[in-house]
C-alpha positions as CSV (number, residue, x, y, z in Angstrom):
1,X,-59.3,-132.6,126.5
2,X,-59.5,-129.0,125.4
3,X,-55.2,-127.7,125.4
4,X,-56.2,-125.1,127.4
5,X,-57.5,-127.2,130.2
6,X,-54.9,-129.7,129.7
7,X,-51.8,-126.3,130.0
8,X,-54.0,-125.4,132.9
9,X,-53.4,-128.9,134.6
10,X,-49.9,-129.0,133.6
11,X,-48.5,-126.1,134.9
12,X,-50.7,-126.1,138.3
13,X,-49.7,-129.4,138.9
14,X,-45.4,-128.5,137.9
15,X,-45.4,-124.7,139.1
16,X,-45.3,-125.6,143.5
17,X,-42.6,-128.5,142.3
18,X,-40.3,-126.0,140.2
19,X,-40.8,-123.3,143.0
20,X,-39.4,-125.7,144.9
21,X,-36.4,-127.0,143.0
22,X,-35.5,-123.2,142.3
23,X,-32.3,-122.9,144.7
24,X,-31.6,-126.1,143.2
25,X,-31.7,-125.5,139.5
26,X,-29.1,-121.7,140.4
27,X,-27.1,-124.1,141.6
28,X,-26.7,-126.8,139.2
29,X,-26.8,-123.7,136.3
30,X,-23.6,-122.4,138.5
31,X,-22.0,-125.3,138.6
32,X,-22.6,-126.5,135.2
33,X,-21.1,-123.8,133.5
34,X,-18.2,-123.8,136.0
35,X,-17.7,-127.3,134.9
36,X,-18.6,-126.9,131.2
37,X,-15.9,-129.1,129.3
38,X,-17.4,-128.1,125.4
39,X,-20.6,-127.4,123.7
40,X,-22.5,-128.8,120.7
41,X,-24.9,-127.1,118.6
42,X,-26.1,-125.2,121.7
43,X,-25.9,-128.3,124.4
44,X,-23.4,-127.7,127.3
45,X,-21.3,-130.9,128.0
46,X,-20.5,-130.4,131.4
47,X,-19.0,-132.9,134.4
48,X,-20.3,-133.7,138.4
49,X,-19.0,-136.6,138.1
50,X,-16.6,-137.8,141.3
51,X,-15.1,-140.7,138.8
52,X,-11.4,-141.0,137.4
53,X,-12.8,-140.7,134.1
54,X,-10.8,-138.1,131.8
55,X,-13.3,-134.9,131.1
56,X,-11.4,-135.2,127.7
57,X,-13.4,-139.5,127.1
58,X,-16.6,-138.1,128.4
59,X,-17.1,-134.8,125.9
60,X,-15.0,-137.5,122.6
61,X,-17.8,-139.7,123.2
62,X,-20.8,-138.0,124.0
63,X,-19.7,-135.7,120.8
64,X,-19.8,-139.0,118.8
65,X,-22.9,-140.4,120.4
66,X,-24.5,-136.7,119.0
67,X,-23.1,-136.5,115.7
68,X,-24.1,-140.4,115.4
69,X,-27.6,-139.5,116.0
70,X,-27.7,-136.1,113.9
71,X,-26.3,-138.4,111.0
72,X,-28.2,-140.5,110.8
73,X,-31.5,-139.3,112.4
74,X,-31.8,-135.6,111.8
75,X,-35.4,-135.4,113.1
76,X,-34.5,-137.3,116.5
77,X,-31.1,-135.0,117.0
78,X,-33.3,-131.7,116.7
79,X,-35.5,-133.0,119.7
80,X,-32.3,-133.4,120.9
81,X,-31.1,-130.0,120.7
82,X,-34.7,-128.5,121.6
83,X,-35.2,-130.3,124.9
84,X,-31.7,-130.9,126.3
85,X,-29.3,-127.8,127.3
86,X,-27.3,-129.7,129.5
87,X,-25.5,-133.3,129.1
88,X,-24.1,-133.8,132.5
89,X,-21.9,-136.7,133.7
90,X,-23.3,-137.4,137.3
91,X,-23.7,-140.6,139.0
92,X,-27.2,-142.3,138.9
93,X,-29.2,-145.0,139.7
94,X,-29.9,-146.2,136.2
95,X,-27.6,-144.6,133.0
96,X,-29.2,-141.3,131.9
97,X,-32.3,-139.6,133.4
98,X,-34.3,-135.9,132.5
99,X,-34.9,-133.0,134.6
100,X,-37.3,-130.8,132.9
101,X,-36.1,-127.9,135.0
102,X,-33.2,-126.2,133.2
103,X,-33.0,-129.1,130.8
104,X,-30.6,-131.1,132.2
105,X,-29.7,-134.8,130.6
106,X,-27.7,-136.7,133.1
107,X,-25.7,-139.5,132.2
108,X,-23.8,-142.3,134.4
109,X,-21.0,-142.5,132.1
110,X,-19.3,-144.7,133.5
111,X,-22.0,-147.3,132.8
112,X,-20.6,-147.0,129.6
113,X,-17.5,-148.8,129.2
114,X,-16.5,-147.9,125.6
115,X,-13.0,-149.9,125.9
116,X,-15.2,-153.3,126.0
117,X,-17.6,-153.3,123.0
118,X,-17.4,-149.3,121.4
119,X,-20.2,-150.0,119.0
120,X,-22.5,-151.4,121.7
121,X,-22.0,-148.6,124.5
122,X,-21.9,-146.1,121.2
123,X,-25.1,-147.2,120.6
124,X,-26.6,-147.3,123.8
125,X,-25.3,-143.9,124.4
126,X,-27.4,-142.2,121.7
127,X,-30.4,-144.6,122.3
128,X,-30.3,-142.7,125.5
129,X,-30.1,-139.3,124.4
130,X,-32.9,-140.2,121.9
131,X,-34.7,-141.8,125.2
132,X,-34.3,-138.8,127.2
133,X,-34.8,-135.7,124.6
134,X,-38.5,-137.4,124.3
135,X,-39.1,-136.9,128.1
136,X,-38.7,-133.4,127.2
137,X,-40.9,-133.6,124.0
138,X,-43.5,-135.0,126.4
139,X,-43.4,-132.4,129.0
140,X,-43.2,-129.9,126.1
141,X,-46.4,-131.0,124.7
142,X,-48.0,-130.2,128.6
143,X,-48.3,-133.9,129.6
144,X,-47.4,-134.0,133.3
145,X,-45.6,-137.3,134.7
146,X,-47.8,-138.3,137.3
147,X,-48.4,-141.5,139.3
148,X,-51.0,-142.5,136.4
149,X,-49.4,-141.9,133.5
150,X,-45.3,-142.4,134.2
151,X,-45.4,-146.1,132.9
152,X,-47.2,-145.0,129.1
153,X,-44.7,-142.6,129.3
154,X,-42.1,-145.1,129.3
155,X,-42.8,-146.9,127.1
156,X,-43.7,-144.4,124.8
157,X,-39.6,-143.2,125.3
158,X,-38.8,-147.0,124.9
159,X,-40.0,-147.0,122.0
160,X,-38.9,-144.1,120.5
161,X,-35.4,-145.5,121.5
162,X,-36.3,-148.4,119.5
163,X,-37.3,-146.3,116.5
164,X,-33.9,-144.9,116.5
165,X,-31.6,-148.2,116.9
166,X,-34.1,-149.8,114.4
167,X,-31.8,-147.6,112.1
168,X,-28.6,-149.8,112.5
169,X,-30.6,-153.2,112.0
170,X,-28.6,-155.6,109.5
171,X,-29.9,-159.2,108.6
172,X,-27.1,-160.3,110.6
173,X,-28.1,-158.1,113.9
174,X,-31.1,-156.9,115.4
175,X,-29.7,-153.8,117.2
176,X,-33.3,-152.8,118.2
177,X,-33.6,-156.0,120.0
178,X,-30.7,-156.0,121.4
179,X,-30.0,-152.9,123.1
180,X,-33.9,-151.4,123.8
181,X,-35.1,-154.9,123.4
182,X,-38.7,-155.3,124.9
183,X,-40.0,-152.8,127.1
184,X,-40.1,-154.0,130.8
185,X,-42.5,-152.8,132.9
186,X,-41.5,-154.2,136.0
187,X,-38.7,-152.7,136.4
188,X,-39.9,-149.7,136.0
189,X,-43.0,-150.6,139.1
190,X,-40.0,-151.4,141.0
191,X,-38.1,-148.2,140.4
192,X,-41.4,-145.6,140.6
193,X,-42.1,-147.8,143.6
194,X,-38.8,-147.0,145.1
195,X,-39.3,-144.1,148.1
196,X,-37.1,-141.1,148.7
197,X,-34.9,-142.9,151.0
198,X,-34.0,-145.6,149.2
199,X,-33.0,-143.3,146.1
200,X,-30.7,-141.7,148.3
201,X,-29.4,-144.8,149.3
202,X,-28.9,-146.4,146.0
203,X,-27.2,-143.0,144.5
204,X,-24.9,-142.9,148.0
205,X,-24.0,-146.7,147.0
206,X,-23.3,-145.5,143.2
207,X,-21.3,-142.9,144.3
208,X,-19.1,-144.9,146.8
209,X,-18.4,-147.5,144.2
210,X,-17.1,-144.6,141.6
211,X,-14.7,-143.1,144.8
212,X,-13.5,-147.1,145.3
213,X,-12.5,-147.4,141.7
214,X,-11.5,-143.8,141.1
C-alpha cells in the first residue's frame, strides 16, 4: 500500500475518535501535571491512582524499571522516550495500557508487588514499558488498531517484550519464558471481546478493591 494511502486511512479513521476524546485528553494533561511526582529524560511520572501506595515507591521504581531498560537496551528505551510522555499510576483492567492521545502509559502499580520477588516485578515492569512504547511505534508508523488487525498487533508488542527480557536469559533462567512467556491469544479474544459495560465494570471492581485495601 502506497504511505500516502495508508496516512490517508489512518488519520480518517483516528481524527472523529481524537475529536472525541479532546475534553478528555485537557483533562488528563491538567491533572497530570497537577499530580506530576518527577520526570525522566522528558517522561512525566505522574499519580491517579486512589491506592495507599507512597507517590515516593511508585516514581523509585518506575525510575529503576527506566534506567534498567536504558542500560541495558538503549535502542528499546529511546522508543520509550519517543512514544511515551506520560507514565501514570491509574487502576486498570490488566497492568499497563497505551493511549496514543497525549501519550499516556498507564500502569496498575499495584499489580506489581516489588516487596515479594523485586527482580521478577522489576522485570515485568520494563517488559511493559518496552510492551507499551511499541503501541506507540505502531501507531507512529500510521497503522491503525482496528477490529482486523489488534491481535498481529499484539503479538507483535509481545514479542518485542520478549526481545527485551531475552536480555536477562542465563542457562539457569529463561526470563523470556517466564515473564512474556508464549503469546496467548485468547486472552486477548476475550478482552477485545469485552463490551463498554463490562470495562466499566471490571475497572469499578479494580478500583473498589484498591479503596478496600487502601
Amino acid at each position: 500500500m502506497a504511505l500516502w494511502l495508508q496516512r490517508t486511512r489512518f488519520w480518517l479513521y483516528y481524527w472523529p475518535r481524537y475529536v472525541f476524546q479532546l475534553p478528555h485528553l485537557a483533562f488528563s494533561l491538567l491533572l497530570s501535571r497537577l499530580t506530576a511526582l518527577g520526570n525522566y529524560r522528558g517522561i512525566t511520572i505522574c499519580s491517579f491512582s486512589l491506592s495507599n501506595v507512597p507517590g515516593s515507591e511508585f516514581i523509585t521504581r518506575t525510575l529503576e524499571a527506566l534506567q534498567l531498560v536504558e542500560r541495558i537496551d538503549p535502542r528499546r528505551f529511546r522508543r520509550i522516550q519517543r512514544q511515551i510522555r506520560f507514565i501514570l499510576h491509574a487502576e486498570l483492567e490488566s497492568g499497563a495500557c497505551y493511549r496514543r492521545l497525549g501519550r499516556f502509559c498507564l500502569v496498575d502499580f499495584n499489580r506489581y508487588d516489588f516487596v515479594k520477588d523485586h527482580d521478577w516485578y522489576l522485570y515485568c515492569y520494563a517488559s511493559a514499558l518496552v510492551h507499551e512504547a511499541t503501541h506507540g511505534a505502531i501507531y507512529s508508523a500510521c497503522v491503525a488498531h482496528t477490529k482486523r488487525n489488534r491481535l498481529p498487533i499484539e503479538k507483535l508488542c509481545h514479542t518485542e517484550e520478549r526481545r527485551f527480557m531475552q536480555n536477562f536469559d542465563v542457562p539457569e533462567r529463561a526470563w523470556s519464558d517466564q515473564i512474556p512467556g508464549v503469546f496467548d491469544e485468547q486472552y486477548y479474544l476475550k478482552y477485545f471481546s469485552a463490551n463498554w459495560l463490562s470495562r466499566v465494570r471490571s475497572r469499578k471492581k479494580r478500583i473498589s478493591e484498591v479503596r478496600k485495601d487502601a
